[in-house]
C-alpha positions as a Python dict, from the first residue, in 0.01 Angstrom:
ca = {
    (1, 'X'): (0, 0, 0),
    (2, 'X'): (-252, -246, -79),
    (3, 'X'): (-354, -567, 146),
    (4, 'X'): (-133, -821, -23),
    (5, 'X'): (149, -568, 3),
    (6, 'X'): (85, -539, 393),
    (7, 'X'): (105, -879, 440),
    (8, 'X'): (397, -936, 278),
    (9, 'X'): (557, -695, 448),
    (10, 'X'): (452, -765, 810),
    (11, 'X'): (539, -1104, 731),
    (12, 'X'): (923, -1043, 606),
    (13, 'X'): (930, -818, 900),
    (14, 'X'): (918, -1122, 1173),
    (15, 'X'): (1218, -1266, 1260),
    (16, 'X'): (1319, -1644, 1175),
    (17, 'X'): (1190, -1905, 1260),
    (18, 'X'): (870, -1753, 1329),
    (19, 'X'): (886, -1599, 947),
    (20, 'X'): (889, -1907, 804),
    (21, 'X'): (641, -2026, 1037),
    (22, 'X'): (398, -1767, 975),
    (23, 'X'): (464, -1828, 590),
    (24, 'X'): (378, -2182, 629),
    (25, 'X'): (64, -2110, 774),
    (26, 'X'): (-20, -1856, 597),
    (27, 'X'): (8, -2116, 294),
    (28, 'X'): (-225, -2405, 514),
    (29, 'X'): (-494, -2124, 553),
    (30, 'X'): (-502, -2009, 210),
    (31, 'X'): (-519, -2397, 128),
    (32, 'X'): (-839, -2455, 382),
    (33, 'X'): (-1006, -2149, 277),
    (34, 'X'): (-943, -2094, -107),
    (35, 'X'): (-1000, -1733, -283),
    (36, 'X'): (-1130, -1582, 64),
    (37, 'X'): (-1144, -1245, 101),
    (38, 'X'): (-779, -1097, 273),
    (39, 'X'): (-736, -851, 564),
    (40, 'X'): (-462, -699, 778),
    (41, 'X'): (-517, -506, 1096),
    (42, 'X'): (-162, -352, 1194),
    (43, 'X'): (-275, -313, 1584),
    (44, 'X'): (-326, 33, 1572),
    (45, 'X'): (-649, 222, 1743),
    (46, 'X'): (-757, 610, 1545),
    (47, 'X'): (-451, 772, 1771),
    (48, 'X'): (-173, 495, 1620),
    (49, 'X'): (-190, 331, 1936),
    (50, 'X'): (-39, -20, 1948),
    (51, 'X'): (-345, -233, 2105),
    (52, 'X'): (-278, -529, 1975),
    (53, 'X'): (-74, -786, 1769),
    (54, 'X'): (-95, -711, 1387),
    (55, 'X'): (-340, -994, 1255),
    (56, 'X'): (-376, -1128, 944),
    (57, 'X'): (-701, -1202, 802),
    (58, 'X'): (-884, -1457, 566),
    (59, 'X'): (-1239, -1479, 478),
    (60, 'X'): (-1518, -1265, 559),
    (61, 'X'): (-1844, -1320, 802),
    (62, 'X'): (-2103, -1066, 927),
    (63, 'X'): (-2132, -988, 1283),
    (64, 'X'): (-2498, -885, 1405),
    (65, 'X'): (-2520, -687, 1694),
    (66, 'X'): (-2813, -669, 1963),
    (67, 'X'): (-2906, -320, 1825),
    (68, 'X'): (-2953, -468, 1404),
    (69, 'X'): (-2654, -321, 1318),
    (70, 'X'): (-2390, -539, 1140),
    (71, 'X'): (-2031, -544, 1059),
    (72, 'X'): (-1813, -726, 838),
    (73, 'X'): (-1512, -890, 1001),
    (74, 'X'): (-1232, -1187, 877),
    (75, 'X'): (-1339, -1539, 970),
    (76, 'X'): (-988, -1655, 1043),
    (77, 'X'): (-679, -1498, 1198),
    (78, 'X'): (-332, -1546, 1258),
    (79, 'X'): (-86, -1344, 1456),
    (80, 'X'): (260, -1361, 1580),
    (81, 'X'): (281, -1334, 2003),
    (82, 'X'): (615, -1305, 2192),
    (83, 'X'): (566, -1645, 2290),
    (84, 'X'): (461, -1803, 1918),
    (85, 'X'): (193, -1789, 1706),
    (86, 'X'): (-215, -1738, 1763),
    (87, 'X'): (-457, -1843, 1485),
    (88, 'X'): (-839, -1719, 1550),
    (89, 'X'): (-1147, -1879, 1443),
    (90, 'X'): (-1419, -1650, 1468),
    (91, 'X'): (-1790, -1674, 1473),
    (92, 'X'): (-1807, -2013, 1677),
    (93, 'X'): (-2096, -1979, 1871),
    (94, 'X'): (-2035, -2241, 2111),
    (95, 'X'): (-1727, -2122, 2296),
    (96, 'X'): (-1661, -2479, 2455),
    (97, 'X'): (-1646, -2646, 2077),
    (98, 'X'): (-1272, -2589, 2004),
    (99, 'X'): (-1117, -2708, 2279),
    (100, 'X'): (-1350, -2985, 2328),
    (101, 'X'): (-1360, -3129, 2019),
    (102, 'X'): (-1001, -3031, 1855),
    (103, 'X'): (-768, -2951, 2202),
    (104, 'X'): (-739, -3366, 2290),
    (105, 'X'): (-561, -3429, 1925),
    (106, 'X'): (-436, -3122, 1821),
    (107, 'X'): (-100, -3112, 2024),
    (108, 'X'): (101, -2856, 2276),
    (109, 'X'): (-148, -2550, 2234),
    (110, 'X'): (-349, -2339, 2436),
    (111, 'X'): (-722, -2356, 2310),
    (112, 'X'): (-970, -2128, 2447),
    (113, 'X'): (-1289, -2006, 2266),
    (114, 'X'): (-1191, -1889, 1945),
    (115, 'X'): (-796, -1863, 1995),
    (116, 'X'): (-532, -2187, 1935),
    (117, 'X'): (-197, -2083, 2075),
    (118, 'X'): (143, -2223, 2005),
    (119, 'X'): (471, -2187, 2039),
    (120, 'X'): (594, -2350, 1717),
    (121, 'X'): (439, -2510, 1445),
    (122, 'X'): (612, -2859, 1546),
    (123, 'X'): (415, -2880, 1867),
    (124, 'X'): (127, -2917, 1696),
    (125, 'X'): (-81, -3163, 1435),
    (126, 'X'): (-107, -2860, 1158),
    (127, 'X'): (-390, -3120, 998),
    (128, 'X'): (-648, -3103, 1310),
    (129, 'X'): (-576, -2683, 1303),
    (130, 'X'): (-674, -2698, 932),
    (131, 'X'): (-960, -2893, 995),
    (132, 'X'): (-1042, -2637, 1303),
    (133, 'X'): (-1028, -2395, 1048),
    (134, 'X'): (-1230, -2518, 795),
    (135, 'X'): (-1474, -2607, 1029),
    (136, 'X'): (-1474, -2235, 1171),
    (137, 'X'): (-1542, -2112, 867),
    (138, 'X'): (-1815, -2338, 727),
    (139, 'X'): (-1992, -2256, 1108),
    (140, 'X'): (-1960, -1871, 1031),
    (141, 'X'): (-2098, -1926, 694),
    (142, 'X'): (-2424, -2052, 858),
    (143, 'X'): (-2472, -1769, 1094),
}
């Protein structure tokens, strides 16, 4: 099964509303970040080990480590939580800059470092999370 496949299967598989929710933003990130590069990470360590949420991913930044090795990894997440929805933004180097700067305006979400959590798309202004998004991205294009 290929990538797009995955995703539109893990994404049928949620129940409603959260499908539709989840298919909405899947629609704003594809929007905010146009032809990126498409991931999906079913939660599974090498044993099939749940350990964490399935994530979907868009775009595509390299991670340097201490050591000079890299790795590629998505810019962008999203993933469904018991309690809602979380969208990443990875590669923020700044861990303050998120909730700082989009928190104030962007509605009833938990902000931390690289994670906006919600519990529905309505409790939040879904143009300051694009704009968190694009911003992510255009930051992890620098580094």
């Amino acid at each position: 099964m290929n990538i797009q496949e995955q995703i539109d299967q893990h994404l049928a598989s949620q129940p409603e509303p959260k499908r539709s929710e989840m298919l909405t933003l899947h629609r704003l990130i594809l929007q905010a970040v146009p032809g990126c590069r498409l991931w999906f990470d079913n939660g599974k360590d090498s044993e099939n080990k749940t350990i964490s949420n399935p994530t979907i991913g868009y775009g595509c930044y390299t991670i340097k480590y201490a050591s000079g090795k890299t790795r590629e990894f998505f810019q962008i997440g999203m993933s469904a939580n018991k309690t809602g929805i979380s969208v990443y933004i990875l590669g923020i180097p700044d861990k303050n800059y998120l909730a700082q700067t989009y928190g104030p305006n962007l509605g009833k979400a938990n902000v931390t470092g690289y994670c906006i959590r919600f519990k529905t798309l309505k409790d939040i202004n879904t143009g300051i999370l694009e704009a968190a998004i694009q911003y992510g991205v255009e930051t992890s294009n620098k580094t």
